[in-house]
Backbone as CSV, one residue per row, in Angstrom:
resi,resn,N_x,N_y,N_z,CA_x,CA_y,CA_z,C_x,C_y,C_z
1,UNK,118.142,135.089,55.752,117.121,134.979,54.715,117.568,133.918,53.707
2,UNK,116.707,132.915,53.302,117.263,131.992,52.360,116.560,132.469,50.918
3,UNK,117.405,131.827,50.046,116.771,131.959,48.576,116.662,130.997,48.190
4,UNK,116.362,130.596,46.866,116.441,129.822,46.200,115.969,130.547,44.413
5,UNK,117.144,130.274,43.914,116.978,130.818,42.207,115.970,130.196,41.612
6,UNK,115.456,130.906,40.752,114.273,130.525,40.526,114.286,130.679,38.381
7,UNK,114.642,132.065,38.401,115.045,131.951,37.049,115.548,133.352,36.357
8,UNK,115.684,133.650,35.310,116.222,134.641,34.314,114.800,135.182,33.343
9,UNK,114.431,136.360,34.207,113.721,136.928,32.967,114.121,138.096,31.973
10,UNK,114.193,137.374,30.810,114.568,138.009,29.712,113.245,138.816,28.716
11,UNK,113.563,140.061,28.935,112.077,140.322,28.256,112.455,140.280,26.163
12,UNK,111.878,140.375,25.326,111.602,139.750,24.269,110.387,140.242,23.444
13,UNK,111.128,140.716,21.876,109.906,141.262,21.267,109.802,140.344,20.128
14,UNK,110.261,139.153,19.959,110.335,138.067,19.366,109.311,136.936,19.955
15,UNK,108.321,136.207,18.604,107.489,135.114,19.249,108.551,134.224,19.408
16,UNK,108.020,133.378,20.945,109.030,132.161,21.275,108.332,130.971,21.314
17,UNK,108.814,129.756,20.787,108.626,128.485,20.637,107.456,128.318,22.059
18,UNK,106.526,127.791,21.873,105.981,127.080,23.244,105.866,128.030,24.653
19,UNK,105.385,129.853,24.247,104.802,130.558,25.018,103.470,130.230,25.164
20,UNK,103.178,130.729,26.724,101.947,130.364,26.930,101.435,132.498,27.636
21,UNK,100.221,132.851,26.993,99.414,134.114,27.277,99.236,134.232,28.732
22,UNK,99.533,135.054,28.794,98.840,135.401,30.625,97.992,136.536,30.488
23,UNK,96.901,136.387,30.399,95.952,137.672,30.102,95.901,138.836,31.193
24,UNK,95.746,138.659,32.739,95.739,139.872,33.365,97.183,140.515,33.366
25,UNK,98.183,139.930,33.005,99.479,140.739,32.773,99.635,141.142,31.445
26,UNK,99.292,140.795,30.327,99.433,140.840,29.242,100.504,140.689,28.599
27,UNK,101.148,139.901,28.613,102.475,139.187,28.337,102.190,137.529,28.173
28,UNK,102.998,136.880,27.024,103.416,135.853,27.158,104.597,135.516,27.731
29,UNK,105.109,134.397,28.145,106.188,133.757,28.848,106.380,132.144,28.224
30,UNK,107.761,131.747,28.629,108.004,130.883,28.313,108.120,129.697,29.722
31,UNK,108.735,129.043,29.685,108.846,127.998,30.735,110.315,128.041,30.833
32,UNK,110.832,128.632,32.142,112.306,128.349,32.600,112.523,127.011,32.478
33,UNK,111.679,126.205,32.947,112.777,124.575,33.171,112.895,124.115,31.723
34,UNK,112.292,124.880,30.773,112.903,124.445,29.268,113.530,124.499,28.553
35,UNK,114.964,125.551,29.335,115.621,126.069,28.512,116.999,126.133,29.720
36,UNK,118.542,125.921,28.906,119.101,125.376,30.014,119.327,126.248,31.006
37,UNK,119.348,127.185,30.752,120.229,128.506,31.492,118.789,129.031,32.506
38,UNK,117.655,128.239,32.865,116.686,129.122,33.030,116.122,130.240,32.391
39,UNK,116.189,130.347,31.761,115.372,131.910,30.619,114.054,131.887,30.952
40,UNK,113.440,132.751,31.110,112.246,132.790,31.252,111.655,133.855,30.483
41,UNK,111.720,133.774,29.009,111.188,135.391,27.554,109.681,135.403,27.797
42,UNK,110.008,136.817,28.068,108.823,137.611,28.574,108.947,138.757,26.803
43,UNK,107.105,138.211,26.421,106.670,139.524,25.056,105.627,140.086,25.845
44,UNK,105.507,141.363,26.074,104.797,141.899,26.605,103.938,142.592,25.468
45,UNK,102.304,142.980,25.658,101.576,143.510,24.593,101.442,144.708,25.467
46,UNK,100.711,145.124,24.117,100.641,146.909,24.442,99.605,146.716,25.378
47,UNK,99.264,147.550,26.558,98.275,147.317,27.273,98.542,147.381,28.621
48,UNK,99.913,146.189,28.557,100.126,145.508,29.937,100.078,146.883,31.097
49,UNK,99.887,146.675,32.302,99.931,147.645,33.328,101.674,147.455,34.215
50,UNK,102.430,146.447,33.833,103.689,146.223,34.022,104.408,147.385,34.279
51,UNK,105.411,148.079,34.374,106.467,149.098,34.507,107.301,148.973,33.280
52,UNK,107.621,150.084,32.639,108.248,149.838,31.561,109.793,149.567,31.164
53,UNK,110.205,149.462,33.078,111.588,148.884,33.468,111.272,147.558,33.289
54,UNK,110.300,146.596,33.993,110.324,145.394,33.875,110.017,144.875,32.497
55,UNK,109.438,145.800,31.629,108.676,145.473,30.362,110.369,145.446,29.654
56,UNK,111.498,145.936,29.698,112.374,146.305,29.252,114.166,145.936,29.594
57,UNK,114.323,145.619,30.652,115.270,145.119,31.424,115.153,143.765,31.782
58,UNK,116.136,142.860,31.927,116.496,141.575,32.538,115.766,141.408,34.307
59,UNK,115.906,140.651,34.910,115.503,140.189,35.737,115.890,138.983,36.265
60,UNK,116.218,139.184,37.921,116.298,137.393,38.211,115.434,137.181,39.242
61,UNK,115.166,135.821,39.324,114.087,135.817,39.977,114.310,134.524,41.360
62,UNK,113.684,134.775,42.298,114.681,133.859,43.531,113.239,133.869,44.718
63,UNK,112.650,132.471,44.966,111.999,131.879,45.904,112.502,132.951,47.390
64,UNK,111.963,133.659,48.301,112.196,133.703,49.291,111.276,133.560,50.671
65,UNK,112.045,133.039,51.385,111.166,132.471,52.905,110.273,133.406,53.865
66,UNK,110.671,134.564,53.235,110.222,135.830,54.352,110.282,137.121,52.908
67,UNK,108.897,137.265,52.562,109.110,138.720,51.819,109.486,140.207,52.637
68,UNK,108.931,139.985,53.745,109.104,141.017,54.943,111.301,141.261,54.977
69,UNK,111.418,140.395,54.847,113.310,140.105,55.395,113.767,140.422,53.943
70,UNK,113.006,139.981,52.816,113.847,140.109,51.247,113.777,141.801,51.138
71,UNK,112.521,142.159,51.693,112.021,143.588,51.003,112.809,144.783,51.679
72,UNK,113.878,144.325,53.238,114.889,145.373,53.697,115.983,145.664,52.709
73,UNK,116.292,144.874,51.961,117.724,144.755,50.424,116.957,145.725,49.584
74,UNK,115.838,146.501,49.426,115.278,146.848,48.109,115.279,148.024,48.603
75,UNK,115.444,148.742,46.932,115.265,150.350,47.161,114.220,151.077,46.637
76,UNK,113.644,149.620,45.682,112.331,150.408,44.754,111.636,149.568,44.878
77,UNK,110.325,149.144,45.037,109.249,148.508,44.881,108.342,149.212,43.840
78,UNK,108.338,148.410,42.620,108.184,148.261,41.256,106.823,147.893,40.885
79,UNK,106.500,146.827,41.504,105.197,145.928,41.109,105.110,145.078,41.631
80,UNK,103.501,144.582,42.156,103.286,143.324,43.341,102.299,142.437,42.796
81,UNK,102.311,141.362,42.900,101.234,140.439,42.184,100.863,139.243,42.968
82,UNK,99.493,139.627,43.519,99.404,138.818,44.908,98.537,137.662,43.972
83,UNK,98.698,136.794,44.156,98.088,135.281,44.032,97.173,134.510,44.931
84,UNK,97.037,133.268,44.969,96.192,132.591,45.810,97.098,132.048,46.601
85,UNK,97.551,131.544,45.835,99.246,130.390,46.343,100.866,131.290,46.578
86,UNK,100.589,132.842,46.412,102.139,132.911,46.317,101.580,134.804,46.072
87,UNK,103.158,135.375,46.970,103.052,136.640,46.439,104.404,136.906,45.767
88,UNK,104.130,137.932,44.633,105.440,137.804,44.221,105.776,139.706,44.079
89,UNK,106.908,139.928,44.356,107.500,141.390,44.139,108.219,141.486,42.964
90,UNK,108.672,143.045,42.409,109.262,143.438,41.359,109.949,144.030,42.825
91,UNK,111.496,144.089,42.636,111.852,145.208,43.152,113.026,145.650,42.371
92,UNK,114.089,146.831,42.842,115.206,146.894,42.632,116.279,147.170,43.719
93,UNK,116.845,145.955,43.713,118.236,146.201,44.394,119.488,146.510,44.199
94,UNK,120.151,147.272,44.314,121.632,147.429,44.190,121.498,148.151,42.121
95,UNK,120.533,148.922,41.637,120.169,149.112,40.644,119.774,147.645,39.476
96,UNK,119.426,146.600,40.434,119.015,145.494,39.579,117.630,145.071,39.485
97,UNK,117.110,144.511,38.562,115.235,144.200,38.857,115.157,142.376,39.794
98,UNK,114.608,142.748,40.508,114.818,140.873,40.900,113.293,140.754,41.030
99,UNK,112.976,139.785,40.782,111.652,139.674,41.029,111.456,138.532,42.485
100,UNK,110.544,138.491,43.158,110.965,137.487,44.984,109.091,136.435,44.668
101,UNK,109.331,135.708,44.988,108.608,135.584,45.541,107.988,134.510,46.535
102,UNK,106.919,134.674,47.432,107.012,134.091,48.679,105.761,133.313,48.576
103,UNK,105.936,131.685,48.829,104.734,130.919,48.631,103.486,131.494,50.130
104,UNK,102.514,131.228,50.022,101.670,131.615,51.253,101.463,129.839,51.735
């Protein structure tokens, strides 16, 4: 199975410089490639339908080639967010949140 890192989500109850709203999640985010370490600050609003592990805990997040092959490593499946272009998972492995996700 290959990866590729993708970024660090840090969740955040602080406004951050140059977030952009995501309305069906209800969270703002920032832009990983803007910050050196990858960060990616996640403010989540009251509302969101998120898990209140992901709303609350760190996260890393990693491109993979096969969600079928990433999703044998996981012990919890958390939250799924299917796209046009891409599906992406919450899971937890090894008691960690990683988030995967797989371009279509």
């Amino acid at each position: 199975m290959a990866l590729e890192f993708l970024h660090v989500g840090v969740p955040t109850t602080q406004q951050m410089p140059n977030e952009t709203y995501m309305e069906p999640l209800k969270v703002y985010i920032t832009n990983p490639d803007d910050h050196p370490f990858k960060y990616e600050f996640l403010r989540y609003v009251p509302g969101t339908d998120m898990p209140r592990c992901i709303t609350m805990e760190p996260h890393v997040a990693f491109k993979v080639d096969s969600m079928e092959e990433a999703l044998k490593c996981a012990q919890e499946d958390l939250y799924t967010i299917d796209l046009p272009d891409c599906l992406i998972k919450f899971v937890r492995v090894d008691g960690a949140i990683l988030e995967l996700t797989e371009m279509k």
